[in-house]
C-alpha positions, 0 to 999 in steps of 0.5 A: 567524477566516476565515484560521484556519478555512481554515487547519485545514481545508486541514492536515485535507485534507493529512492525509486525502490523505497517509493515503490514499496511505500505506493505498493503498502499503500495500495495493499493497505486500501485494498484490505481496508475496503475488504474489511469495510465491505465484510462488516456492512454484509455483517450489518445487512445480516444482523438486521435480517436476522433481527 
């Protein structure tokens, strides 16, 4: 019974730890991207200034 307790709880562990890293991905993944977009529209706003 012991064995099976352990068991459930170490896979309720693997799965807490994975969704963790896939939110934290996520996350850093939305950051960059949002970083990314807002560089090209001051690349925009600079090249129709310099136009």
């Amino acid at each position: 019974m012991k064995d099976i307790l352990d068991t459930v709880i170490l896979i309720m562990f693997v799965i807490m730890v994975a969704m963790f890293i896939i939110n934290f991905n996520r996350q850093q993944i939305k950051k960059h991207t949002d970083k990314v977009a807002k560089n090209e529209e001051k690349n925009k706003a600079k090249d129709t200034i310099n136009e």
